[in-house]
VOTORMI-901771 format. One line per field, with one value per residue: x, y, z of N, C-alpha, C in turn. Coordinates in Angstrom, 1 decimal, decimal comma, always signed. Atoms other than C-alpha are relative to their C-alpha. Layout:
% VOTORMI-901771
n_px X;... .
n_py Y;... .
n_pz Z;... .
ca_px X;... .
ca_py Y;... .
ca_pz Z;... .
c_px X;... .
c_py Y;... .
c_pz Z;... .
***
This chain:
% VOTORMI-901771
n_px +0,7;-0,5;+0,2;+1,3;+0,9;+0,2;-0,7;+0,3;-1,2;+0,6;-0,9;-0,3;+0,0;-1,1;+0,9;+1,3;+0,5;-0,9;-0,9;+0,9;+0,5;-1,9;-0,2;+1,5;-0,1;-1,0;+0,3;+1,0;-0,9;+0,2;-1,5;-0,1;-0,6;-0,4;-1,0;-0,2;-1,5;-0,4;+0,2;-0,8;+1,2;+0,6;-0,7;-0,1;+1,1;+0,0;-1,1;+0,7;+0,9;-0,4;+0,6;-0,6;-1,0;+0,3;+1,3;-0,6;-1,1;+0,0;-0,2;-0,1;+0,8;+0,3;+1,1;-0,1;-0,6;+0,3;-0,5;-0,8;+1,4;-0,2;-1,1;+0,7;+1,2;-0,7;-1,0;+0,8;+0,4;-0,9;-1,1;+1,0;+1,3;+1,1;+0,5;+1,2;+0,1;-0,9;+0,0;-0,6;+0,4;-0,8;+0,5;-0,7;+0,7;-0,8;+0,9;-0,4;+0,6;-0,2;-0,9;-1,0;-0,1;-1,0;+1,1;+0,7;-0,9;+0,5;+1,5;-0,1;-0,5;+0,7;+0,8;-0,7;-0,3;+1,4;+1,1;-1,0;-1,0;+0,4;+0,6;-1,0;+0,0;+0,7;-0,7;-0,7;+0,4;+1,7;+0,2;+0,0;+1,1;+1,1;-0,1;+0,2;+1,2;+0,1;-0,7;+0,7;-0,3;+0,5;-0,7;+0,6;+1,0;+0,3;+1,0;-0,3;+0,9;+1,3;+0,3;-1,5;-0,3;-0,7;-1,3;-0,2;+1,0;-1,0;+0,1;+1,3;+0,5;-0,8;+0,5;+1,3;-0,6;-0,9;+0,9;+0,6;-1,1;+0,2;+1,7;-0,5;-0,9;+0,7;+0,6;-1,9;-0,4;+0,7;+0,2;-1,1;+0,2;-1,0;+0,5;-0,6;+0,9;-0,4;+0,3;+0,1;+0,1;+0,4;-1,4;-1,2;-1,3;-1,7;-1,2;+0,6;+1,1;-0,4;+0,1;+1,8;-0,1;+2,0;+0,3;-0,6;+0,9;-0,1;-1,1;+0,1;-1,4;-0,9;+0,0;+1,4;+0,4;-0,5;+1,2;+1,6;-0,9;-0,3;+1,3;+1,0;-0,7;+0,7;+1,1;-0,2;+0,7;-0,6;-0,7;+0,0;-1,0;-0,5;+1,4;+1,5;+1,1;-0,9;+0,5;+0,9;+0,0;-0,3;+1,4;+0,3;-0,6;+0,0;+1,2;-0,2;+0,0;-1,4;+0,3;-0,2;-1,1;-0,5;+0,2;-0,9;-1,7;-0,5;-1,2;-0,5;-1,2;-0,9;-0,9;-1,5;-1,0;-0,5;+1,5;+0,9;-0,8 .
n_py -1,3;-0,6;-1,6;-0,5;+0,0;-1,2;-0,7;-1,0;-1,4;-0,8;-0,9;-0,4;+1,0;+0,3;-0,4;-0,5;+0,4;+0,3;+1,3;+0,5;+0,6;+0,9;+1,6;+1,0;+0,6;+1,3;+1,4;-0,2;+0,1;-1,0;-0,4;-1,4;-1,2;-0,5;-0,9;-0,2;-0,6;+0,3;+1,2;+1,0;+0,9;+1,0;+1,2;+0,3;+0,6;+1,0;+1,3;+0,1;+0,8;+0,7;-0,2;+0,4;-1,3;-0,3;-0,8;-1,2;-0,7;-1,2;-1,3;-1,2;-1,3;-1,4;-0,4;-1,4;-0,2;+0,8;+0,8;+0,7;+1,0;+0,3;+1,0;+1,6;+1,1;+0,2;+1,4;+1,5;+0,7;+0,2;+1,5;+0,9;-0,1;-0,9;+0,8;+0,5;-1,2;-1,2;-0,7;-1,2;-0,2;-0,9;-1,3;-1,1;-0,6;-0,6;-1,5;-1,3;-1,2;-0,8;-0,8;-0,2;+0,2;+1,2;+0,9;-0,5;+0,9;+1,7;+0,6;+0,2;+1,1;+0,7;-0,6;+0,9;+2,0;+0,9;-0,7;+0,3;+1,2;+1,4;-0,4;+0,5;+1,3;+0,3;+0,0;+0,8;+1,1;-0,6;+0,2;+1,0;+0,8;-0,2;+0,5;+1,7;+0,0;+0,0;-0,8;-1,0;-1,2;+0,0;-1,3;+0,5;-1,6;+0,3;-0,4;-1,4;-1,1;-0,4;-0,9;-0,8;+0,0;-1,4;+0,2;+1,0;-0,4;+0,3;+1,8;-0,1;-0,3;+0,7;+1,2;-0,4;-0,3;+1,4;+0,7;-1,1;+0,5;+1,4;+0,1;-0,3;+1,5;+1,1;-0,5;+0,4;+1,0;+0,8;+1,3;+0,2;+1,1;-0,4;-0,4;-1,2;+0,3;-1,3;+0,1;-1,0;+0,7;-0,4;+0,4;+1,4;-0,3;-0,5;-1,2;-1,6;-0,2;+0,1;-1,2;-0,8;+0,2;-0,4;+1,3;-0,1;+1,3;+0,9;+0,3;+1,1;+1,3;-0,3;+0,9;+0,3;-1,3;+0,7;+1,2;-1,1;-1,2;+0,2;+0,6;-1,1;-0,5;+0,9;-0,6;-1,4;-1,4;-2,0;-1,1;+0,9;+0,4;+0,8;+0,8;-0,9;-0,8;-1,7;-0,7;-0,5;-1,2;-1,1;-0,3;-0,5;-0,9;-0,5;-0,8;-0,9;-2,0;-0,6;-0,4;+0,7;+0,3;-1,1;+0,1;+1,5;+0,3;-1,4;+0,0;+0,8;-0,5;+0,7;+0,4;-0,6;+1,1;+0,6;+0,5;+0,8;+1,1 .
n_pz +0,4;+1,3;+0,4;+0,2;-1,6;+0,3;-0,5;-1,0;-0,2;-1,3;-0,9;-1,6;-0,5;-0,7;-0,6;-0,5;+1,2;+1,5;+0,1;-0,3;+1,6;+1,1;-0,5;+0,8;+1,1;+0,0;-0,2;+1,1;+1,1;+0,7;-0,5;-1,0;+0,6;-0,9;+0,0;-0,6;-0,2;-0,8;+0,4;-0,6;-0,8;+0,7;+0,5;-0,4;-0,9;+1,3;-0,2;-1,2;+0,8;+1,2;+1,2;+1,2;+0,6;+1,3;+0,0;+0,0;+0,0;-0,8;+0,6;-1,3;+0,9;-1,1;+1,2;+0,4;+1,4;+0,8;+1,0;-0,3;+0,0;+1,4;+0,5;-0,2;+0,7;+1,5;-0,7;-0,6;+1,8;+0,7;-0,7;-0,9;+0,8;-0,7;-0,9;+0,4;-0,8;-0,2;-1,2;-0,4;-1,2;-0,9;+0,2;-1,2;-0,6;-0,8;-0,4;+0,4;-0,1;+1,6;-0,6;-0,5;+1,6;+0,4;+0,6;+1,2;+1,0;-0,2;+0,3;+1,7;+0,1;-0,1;+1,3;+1,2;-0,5;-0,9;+1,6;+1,4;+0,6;+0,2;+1,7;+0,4;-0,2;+1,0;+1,4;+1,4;+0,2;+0,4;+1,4;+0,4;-0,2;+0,8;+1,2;+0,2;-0,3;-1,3;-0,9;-0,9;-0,3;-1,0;-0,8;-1,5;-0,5;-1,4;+0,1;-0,4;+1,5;+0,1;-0,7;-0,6;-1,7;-0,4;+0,1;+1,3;+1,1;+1,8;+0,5;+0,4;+0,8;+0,8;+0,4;+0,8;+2,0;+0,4;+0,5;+0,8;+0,9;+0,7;+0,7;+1,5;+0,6;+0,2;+1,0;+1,4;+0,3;+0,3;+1,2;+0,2;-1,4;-1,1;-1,3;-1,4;-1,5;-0,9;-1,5;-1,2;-1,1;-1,1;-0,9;+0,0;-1,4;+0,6;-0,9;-0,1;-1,2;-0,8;-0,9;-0,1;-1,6;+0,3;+0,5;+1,3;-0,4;+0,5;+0,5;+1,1;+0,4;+1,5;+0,9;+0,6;+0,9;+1,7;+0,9;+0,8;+1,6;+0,7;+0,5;+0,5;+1,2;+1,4;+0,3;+0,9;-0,6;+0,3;-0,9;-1,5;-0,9;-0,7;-0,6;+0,2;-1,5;+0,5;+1,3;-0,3;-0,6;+1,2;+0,4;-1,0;-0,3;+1,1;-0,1;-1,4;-0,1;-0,5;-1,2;-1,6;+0,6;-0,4;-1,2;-0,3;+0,7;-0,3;-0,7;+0,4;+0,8;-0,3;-1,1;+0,3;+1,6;+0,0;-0,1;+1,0;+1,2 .
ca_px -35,4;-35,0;-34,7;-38,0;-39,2;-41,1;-39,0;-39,6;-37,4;-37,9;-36,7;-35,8;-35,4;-32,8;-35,5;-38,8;-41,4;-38,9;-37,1;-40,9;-41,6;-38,4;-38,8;-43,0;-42,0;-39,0;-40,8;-43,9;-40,9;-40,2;-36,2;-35,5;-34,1;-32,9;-32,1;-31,3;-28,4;-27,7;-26,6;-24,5;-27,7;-29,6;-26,7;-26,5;-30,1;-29,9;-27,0;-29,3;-31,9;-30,1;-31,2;-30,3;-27,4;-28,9;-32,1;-31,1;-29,2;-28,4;-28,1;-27,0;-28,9;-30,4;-33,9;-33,6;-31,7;-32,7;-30,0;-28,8;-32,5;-32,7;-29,3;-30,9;-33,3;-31,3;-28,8;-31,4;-32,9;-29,6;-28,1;-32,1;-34,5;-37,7;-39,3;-42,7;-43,2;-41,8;-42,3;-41,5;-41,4;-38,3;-39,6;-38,9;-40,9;-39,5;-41,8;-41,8;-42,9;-43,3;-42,0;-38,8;-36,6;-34,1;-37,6;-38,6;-35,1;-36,5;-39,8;-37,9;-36,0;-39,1;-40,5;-37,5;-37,8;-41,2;-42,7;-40,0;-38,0;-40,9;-41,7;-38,1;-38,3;-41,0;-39,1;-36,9;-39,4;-43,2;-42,2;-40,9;-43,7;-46,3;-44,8;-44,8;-48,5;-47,7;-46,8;-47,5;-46,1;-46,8;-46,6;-46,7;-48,8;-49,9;-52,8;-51,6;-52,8;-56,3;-56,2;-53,2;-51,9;-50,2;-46,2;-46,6;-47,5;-44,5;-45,1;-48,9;-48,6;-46,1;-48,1;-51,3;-49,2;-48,0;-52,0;-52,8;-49,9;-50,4;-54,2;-53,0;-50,4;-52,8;-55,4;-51,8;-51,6;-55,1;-55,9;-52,2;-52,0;-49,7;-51,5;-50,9;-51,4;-51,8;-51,2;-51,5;-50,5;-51,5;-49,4;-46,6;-44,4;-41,0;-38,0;-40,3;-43,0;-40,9;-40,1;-44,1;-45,0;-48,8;-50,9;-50,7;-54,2;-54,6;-50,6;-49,7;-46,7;-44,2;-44,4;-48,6;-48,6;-46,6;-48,9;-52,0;-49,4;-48,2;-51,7;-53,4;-50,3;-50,9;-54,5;-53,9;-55,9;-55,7;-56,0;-55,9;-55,5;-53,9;-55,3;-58,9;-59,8;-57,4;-59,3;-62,4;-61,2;-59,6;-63,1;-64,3;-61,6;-62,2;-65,8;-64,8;-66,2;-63,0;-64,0;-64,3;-61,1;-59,4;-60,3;-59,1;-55,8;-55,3;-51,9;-50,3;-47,0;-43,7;-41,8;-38,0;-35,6;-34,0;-37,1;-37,7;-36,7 .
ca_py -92,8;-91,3;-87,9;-88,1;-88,1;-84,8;-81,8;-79,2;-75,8;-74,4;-71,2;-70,4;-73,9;-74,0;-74,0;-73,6;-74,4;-74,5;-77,4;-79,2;-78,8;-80,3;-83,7;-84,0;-83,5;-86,1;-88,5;-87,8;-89,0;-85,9;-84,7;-81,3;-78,1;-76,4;-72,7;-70,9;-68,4;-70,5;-73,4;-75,4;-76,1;-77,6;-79,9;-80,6;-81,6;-83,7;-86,0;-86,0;-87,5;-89,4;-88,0;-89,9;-87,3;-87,9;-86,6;-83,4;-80,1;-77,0;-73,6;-70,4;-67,2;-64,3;-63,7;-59,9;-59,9;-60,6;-61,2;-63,5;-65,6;-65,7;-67,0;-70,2;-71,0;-70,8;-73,2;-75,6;-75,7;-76,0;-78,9;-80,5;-79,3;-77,6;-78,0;-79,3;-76,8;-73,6;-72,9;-69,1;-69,8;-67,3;-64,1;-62,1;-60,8;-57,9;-55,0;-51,9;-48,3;-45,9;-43,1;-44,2;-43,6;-46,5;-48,8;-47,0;-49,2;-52,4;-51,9;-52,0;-54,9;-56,7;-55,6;-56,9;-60,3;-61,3;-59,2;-58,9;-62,1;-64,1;-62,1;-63,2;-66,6;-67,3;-65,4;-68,2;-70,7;-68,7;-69,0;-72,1;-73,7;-72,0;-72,9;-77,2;-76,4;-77,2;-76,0;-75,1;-71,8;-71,4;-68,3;-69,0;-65,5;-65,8;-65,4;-61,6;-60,4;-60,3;-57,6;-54,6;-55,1;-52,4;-52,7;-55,4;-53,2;-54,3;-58,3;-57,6;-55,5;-57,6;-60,7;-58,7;-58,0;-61,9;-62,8;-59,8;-60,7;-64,5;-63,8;-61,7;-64,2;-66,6;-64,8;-64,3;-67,6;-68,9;-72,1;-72,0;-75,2;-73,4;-73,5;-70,3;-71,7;-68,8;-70,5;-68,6;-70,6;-69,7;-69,9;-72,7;-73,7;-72,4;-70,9;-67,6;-67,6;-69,1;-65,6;-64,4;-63,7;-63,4;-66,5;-68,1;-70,5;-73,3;-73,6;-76,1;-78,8;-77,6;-80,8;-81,5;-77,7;-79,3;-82,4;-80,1;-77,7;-80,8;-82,4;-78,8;-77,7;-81,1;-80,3;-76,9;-75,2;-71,4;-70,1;-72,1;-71,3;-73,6;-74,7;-74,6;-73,1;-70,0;-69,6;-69,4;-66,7;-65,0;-65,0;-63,2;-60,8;-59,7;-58,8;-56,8;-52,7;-51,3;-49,3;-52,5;-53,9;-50,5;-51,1;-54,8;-54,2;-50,0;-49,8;-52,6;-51,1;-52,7;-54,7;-53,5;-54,8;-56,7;-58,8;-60,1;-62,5 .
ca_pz -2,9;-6,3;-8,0;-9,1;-5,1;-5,0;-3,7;-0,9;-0,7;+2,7;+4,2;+8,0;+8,5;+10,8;+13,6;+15,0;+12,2;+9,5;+10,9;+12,4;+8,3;+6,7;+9,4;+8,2;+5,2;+4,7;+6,4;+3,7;+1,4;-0,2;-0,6;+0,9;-0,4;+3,1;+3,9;+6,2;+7,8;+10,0;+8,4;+10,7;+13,1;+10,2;+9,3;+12,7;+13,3;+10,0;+11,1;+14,8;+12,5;+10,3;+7,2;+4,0;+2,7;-0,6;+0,4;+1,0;+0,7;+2,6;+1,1;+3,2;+2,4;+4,4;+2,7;+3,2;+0,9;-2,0;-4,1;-1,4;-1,3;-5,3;-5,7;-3,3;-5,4;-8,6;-6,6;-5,7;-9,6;-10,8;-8,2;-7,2;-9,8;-9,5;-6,4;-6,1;-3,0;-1,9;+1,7;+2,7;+6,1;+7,4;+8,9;+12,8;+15,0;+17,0;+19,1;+18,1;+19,1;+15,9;+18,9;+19,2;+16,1;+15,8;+15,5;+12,4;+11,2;+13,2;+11,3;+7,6;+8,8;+9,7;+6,6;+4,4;+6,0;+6,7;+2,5;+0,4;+1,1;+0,9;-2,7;-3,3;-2,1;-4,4;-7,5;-9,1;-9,1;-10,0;-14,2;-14,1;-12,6;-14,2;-17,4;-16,1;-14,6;-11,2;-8,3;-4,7;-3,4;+0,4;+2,4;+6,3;+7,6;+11,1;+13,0;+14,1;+10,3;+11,8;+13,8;+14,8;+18,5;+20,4;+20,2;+17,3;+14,7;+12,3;+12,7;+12,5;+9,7;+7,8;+8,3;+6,9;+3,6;+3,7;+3,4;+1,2;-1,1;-1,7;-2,3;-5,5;-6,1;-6,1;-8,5;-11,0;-10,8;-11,2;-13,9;-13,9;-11,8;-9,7;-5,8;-3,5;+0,3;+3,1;+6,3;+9,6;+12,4;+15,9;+18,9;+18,3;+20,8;+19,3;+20,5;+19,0;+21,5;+24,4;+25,9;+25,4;+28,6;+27,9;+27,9;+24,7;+24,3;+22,4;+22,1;+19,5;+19,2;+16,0;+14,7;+15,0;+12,9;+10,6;+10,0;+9,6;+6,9;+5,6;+4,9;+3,6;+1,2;-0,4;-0,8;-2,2;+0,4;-0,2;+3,1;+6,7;+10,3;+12,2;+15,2;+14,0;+17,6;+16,8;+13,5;+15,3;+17,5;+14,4;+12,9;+16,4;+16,6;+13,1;+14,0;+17,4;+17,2;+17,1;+20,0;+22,2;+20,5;+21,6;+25,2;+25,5;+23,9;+25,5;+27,0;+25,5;+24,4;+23,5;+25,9;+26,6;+23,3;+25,7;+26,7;+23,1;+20,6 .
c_px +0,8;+0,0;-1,2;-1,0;-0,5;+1,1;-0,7;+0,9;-0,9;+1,0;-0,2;-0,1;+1,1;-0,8;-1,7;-0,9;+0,5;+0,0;-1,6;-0,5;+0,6;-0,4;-1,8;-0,3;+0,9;-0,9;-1,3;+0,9;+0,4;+1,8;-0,1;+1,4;+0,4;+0,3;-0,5;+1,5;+1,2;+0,3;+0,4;-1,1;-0,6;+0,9;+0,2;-1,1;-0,3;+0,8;-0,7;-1,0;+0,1;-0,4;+0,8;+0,6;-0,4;-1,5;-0,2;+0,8;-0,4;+0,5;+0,1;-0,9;-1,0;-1,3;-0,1;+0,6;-0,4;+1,2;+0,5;-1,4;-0,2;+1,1;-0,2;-0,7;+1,0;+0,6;-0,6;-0,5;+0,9;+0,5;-1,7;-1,1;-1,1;-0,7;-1,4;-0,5;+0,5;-1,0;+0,5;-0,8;+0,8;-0,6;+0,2;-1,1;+0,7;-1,1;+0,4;-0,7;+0,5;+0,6;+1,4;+0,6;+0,8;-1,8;-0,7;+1,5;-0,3;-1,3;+0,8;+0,8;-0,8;-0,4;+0,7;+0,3;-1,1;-0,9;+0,9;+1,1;-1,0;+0,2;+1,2;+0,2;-1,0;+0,8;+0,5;-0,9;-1,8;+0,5;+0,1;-1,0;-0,8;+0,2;-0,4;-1,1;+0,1;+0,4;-0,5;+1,0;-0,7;+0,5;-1,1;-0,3;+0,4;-1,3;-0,5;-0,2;-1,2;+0,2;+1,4;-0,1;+0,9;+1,3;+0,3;-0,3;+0,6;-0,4;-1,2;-0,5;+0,5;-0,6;-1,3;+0,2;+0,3;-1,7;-0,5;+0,9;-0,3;-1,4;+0,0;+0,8;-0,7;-1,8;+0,7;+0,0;-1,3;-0,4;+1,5;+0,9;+1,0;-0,9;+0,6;-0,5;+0,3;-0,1;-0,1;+0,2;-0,1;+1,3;+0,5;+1,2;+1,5;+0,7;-0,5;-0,6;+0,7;+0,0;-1,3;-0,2;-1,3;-0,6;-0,1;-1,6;+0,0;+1,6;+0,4;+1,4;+0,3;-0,6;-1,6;-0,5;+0,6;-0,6;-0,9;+0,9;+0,4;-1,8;-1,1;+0,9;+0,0;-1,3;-0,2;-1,1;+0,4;+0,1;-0,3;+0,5;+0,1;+0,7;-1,3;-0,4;+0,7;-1,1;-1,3;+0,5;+0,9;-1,0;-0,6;+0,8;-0,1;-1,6;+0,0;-0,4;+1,3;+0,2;+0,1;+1,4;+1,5;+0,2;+0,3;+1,1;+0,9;+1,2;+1,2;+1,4;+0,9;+0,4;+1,7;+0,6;+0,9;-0,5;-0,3;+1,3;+0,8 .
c_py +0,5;+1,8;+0,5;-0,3;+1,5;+0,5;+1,4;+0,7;+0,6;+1,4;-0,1;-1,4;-1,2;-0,4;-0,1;-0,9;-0,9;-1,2;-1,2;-0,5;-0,8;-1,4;-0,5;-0,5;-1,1;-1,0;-0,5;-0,8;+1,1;+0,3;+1,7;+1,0;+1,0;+1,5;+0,7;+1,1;-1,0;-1,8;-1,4;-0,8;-0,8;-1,3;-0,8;-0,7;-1,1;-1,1;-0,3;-0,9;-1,1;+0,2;-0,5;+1,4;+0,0;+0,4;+1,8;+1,1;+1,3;+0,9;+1,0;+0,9;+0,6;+0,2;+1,5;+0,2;-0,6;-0,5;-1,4;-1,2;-0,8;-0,5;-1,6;-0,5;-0,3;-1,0;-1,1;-0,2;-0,2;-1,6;-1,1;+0,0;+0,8;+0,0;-0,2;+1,0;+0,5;+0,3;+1,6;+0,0;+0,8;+1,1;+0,1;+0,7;+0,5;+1,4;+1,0;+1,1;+1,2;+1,4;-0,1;+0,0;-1,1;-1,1;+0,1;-1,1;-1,1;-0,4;-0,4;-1,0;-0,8;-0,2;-0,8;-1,3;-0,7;+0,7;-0,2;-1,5;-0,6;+0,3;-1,1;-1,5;-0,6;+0,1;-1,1;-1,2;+0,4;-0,8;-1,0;-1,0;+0,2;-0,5;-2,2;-0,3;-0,7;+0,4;-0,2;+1,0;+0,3;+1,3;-0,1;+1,7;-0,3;+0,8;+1,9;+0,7;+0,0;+1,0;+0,8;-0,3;+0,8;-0,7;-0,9;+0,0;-0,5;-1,4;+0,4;+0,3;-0,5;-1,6;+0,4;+0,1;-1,2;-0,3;+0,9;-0,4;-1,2;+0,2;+0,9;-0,5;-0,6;-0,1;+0,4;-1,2;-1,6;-0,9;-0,1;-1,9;+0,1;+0,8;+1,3;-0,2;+1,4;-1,1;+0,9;-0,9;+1,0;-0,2;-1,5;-0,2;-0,5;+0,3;+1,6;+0,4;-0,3;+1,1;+0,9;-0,3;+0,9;-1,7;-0,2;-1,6;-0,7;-0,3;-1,3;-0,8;+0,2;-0,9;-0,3;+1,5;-1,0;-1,2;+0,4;+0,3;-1,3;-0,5;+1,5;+0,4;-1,2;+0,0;+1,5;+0,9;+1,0;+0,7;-0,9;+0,2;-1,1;+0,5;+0,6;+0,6;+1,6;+0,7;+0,1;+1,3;+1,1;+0,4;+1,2;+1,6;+1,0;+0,7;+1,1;+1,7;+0,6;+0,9;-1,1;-0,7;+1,4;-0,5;-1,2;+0,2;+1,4;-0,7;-0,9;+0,2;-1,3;-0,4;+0,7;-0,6;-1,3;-1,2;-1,2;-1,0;+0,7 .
c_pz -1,2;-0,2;-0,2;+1,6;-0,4;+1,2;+0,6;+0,6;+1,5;+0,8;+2,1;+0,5;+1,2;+1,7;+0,0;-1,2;-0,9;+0,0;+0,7;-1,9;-0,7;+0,7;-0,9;-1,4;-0,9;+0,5;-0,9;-1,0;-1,2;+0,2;+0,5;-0,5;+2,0;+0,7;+0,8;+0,2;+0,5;+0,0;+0,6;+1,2;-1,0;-0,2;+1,8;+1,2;-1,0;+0,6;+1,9;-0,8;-0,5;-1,1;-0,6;-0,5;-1,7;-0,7;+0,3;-0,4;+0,4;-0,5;+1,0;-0,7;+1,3;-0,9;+0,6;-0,2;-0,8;-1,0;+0,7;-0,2;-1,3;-0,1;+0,8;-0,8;-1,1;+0,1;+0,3;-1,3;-0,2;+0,8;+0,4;-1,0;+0,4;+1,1;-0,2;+1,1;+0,4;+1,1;+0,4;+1,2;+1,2;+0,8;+2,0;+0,7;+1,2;+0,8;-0,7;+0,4;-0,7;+0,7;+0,1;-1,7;-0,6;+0,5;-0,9;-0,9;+0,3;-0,8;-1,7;-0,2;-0,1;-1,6;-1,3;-0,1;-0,2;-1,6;-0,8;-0,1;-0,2;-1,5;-0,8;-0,1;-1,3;-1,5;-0,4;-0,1;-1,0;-1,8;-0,6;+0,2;-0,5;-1,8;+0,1;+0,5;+0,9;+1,1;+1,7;+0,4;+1,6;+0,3;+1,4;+0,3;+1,9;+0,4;+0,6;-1,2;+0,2;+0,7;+0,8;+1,7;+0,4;+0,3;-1,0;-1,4;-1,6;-0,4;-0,7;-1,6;-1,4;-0,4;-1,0;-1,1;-0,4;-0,6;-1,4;-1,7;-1,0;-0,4;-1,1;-0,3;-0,7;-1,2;-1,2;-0,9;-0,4;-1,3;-0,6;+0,4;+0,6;+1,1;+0,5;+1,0;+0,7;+0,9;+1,3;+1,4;+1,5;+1,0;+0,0;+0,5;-0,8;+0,7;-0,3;+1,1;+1,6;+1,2;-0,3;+1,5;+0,3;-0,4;-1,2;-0,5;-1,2;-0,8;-0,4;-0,1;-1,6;-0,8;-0,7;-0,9;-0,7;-0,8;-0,5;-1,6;-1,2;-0,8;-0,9;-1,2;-0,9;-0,8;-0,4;+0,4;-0,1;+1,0;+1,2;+1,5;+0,9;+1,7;-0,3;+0,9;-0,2;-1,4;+0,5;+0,9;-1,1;-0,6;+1,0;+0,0;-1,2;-0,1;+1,3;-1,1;+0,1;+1,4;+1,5;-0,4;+0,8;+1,7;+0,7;-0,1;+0,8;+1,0;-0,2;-0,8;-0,2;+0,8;-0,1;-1,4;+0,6;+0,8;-1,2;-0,6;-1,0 .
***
């Protein structure tokens, strides 16, 4: 495998998704940009793998922060080159109730994780790519941007700005031949969802998301959710009266904080 393999920067890859994207996409042949806080699990799911050490590299970085996010990419153009896709797949899902006041600081953490690092995540790469007229640029959503749910109002409304976002990204960047994919994946059995403790229907194998994601971000679908059966009941839920929407969902508060993920 050469330099010129294409290359795939992925955040929150220590885990869940991240780490389901990084193996579909390696075994696609593709080398791999890595990052993560938490870097000692990825190196230690790498050498579990066997990954070619010269297909790889692991960057630390906190994407709420931005300067810490932006200085990954810089580090991965500088040591790997440009990538051919940018995953912003980091981001937290924590309850919240807008009565209590220490969750008015869980909602701005959500917020600086799951909107502004992606924005960030994207920064070092949007100018360069638009200038070599290619690209894709991914931003994983979820299918909780169709519709607010009681105690989830920060994920919910953080994914809603993830789809809202990339679909002016992705008008920025049109005849640019730099893609903007929106994915939205449905329930995927992670270490996220694990402690959900509400059925969770058509739950999905990390990995078979990641075959779909990897097969649509090559196709330069713009927006996709994954499992199609989720994206029909996203369609559904998005036609609900809000009045009978109200009355499905009434009473649905946060769970305790020490309950969640």
């Amino acid at each position: 495998m050469t330099t010129t393999s294409p290359l795939v920067f992925i955040t929150g890859a220590s885990s869940g998704i991240g780490q389901a994207l990084a193996s579909s996409f390696y075994d696609a042949g593709y080398r791999l940009a890595l990052v993560a806080r938490r870097t000692a699990e990825i190196e230690s799911w790498a050498n579990g793998r066997r990954l070619d050490a010269s297909r790889y590299r692991i960057f630390s970085a906190d994407v709420s922060q931005t300067d810490s996010i932006v200085a990954a990419g810089a580090a991965c153009i500088e040591h790997q080159g440009l990538p051919d896709v940018v995953i912003a797949n980091a981001g937290i899902s924590v309850g919240v109730d807008t009565a209590e006041r220490e969750d008015i600081d869980v909602m701005a953490r959500v917020f600086a994780t799951n909107n502004v690092g992606l924005m960030a995540t994207f920064h070092p790469f949007v100018a360069a790519m638009r200038q070599r007229g290619s690209g894709r640029l991914v931003g994983i959503a979820s299918v909780a941007a169709i519709r607010g749910l009681p105690g989830h109002g920060a994920y919910c409304a953080s994914k809603a700005g993830v789809v809202a976002y990339c679909e002016s990204l992705r008008g920025e960047l049109h005849k640019s031949g730099v893609k903007v994919v929106t994915l939205c994946p449905g329930y995927i059995d992670t270490p996220l969802t694990h402690g959900n403790r509400y059925g969770m229907p058509f739950l999905m194998k990390a990995e078979d998301f990641a075959d779909q994601a990897l097969r649509d971000i090559e196709a330069g679908t713009s927006y996709r959710v994954i499992p199609w059966q989720m994206g029909v009941i996203a369609k559904i839920m998005r036609m609900l009266p809000n009045a009978l929407l109200d009355r499905v969902v009434q009473g649905r508060g946060r769970k305790k904080r020490s309950g969640e993920s």
